[in-house]
N, C-alpha and C positions, 0 to 999 in steps of 0.2 A: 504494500500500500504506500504510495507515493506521499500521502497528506496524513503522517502518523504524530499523532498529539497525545499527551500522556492524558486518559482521562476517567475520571471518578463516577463510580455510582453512589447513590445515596440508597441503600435497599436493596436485599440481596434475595428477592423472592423468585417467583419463576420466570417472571419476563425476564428480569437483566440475567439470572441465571444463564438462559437462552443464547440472549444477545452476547453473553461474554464470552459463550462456548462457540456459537460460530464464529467468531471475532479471530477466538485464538486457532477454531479447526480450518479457518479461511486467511491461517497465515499473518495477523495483528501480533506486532506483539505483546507476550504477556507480561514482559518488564515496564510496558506504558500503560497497563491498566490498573486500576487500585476500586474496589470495595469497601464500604464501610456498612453494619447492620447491628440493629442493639445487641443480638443475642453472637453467640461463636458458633454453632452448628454450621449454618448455611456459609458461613464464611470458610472455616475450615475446608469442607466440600469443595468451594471455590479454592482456594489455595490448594488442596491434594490431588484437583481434574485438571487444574489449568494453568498453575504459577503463578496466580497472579500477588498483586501487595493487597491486606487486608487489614484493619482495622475495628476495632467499634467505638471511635471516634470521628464522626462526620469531616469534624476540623482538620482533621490529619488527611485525610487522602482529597480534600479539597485543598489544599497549601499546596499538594504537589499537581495539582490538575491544572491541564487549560480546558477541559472540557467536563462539566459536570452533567452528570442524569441526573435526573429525580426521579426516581421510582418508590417513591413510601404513599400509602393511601391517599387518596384525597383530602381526607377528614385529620390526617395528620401534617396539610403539607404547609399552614400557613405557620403553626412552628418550627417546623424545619427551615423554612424560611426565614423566619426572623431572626433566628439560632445566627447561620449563616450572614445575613445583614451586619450584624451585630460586630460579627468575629473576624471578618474577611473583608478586608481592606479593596482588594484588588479584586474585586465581584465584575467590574468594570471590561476589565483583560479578558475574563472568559467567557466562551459561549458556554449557557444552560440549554441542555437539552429538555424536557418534561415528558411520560410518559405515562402521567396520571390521569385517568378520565375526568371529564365535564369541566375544568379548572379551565378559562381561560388568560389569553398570552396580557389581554390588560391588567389581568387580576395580578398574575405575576408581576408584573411592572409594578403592582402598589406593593408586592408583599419585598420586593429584591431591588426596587429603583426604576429608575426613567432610562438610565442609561446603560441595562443589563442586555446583554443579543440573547434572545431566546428562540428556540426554534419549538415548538410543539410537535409533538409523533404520539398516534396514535395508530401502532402494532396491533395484530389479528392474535387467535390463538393458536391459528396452523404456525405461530412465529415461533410456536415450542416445538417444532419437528424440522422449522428450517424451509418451512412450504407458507414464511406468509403475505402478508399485503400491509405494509406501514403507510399509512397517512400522513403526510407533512407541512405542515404552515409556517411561516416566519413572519415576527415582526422586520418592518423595513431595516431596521441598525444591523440584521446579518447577511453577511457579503456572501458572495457567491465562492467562495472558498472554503466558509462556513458550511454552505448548502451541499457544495462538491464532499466534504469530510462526512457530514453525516448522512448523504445515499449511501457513500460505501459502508457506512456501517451497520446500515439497517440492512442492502442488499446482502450481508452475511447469510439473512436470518429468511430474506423471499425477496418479492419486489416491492420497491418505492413507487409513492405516486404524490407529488408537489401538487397541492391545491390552489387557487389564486385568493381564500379567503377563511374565516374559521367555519362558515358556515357550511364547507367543504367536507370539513374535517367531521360533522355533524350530520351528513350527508354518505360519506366513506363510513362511518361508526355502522350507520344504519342495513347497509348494505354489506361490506367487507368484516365489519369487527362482531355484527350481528348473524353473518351468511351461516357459516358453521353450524349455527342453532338450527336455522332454518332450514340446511341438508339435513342433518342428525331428525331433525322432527320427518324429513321427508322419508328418510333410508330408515325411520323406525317402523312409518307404516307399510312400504316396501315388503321388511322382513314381516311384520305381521302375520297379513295376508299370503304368503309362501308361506308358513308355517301353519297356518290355517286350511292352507291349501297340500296338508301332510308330506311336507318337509321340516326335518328335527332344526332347534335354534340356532346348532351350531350351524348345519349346510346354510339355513338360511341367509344368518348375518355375511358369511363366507360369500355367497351370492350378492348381496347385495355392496357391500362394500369394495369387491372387486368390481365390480360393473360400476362402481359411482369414482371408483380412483384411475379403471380404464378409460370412461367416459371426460374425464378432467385431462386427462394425460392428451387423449384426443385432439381433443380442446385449443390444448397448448401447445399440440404440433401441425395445426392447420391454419391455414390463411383465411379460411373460410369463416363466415358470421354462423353464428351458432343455429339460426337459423334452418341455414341450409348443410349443417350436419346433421338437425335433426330428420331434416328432409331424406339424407343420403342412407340414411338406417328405415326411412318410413316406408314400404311401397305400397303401393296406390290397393285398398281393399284386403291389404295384410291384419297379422293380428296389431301389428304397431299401431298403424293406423288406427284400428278399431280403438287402442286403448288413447291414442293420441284426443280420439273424438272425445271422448266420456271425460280425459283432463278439459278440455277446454269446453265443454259442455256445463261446467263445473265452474267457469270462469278462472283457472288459475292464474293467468295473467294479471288478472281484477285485487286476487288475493295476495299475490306476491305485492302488487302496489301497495295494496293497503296495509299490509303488514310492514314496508319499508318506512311508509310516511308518518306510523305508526311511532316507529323506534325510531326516526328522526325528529319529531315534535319531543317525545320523550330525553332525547341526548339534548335538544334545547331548553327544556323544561331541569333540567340536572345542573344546564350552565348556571344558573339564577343561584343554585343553591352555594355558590361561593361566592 
């Protein structure tokens, strides 16, 4: 990696867990990354998978960072914050990344300064296997050098996608950080129904989850709009078809809407609460 910055997490749960294993299994190294978390367990962990520095002192592996995460709860980050304010002279020099939900980049601006770069990411949960989809917004003050360091870091973990605004980001939750639930709700009833239809749990799930990782795989090696890959599996008066009829008979396009606009009113309705 061309644009290597030594840089701290605040919170060593399973996203940065994640991000710091691909970081170091995608060749970062593990002498510029540093960890801090209250407890020693997860840190240890960290230190015994990957080398990296660890502490359970916030202050300490932000002294040696130019690049900080936040990754501690929501509900926990406006005292981390002020901790930080407080103690760290030179807040100024580094870009904060955040990776807490619903918090936005102005709130941060009151909790860290007017003059802190922040970039906001909001990671999927396929980002714990290394398959996922990071959301990204910036306030104006981070340069485009800033933005270059932190694609590479999140593309460790799946791909990037820069939004032009937060309500982007709010839009991406609802779809990409939300999607997961809404295959798993689809691939549940899926197996159901084959099991219903006297195939045992295990063939089932086996069935259906191979056909929904083929299906993705697909996906992601055609040029073609999804659309008309659905088309290239349907033909005309097959049983596809027939089942294709009775989804959309159903309105599922109707309900995939409404269940996005859903969970996006909801991700705005969350912002408020900071």
């Amino acid at each position: 990696m061309a644009n290597t910055r030594n840089i701290a997490f605040i919170g060593a749960g399973n996203m940065p867990q994640s991000i710091i294993g691909g970081m170091v299994r995608g060749g970062y190294p593990a002498s510029a990354i540093y960890a801090s978390n209250p407890s020693r367990p997860k840190l240890d962990t960290l230190a015994q998978k990957h080398g990296i520095h660890t502490s359970q002192d916030n202050l300490e592996v932000v002294k040696q960072a130019d690049v900080i995460v936040l990754s501690v709860k929501p509900q926990l980050m406006a005292d981390v914050c002020a901790h930080l304010r407080e103690h760290v002279s030179d807040l100024a020099d580094k870009l904060v990344i955040t990776i807490a939900a619903g918090i936005r980049i102005e709130k941060y601006h009151q909790y860290l300064g007017d003059n802190v770069r922040i970039v906001r990411v909001m990671p999927n949960t396929p980002s714990l296997v290394g398959e996922g989809v990071s959301g990204l917004a910036a306030d104006p003050q981070v340069t485009q050098d800033d933005k270059d360091f932190v694609t590479e870091v999140f593309d460790y973990v799946g791909k990037t996608i820069w939004v032009k605004d937060e309500d982007g980001i709010d839009v991406l939750g609802a779809v990409a950080g939300s999607g997961p639930a809404y295959f798993f709700e689809f691939m549940a009833g899926l197996q159901q129904v084959a099991e219903e239809l006297g195939f045992s749990s295990e063939d089932a799930r086996a069935m259906v989850q191979q056909t929904a990782l083929g299906a993705a795989q697909m996906a992601s090696q055609s040029d073609l709009s999804l659309v008309e890959l659905r088309k290239q599996v349907t033909s005309k008066g097959g049983s596809t078809a027939k089942g294709i009829e009775a989804y959309q008979a159903a309105g599922l396009d109707d309900i995939s809407a409404r269940a996005v606009k859903a969970a996006v009113a909801r991700n705005q309705e969350m912002a408020k609460l900071f």
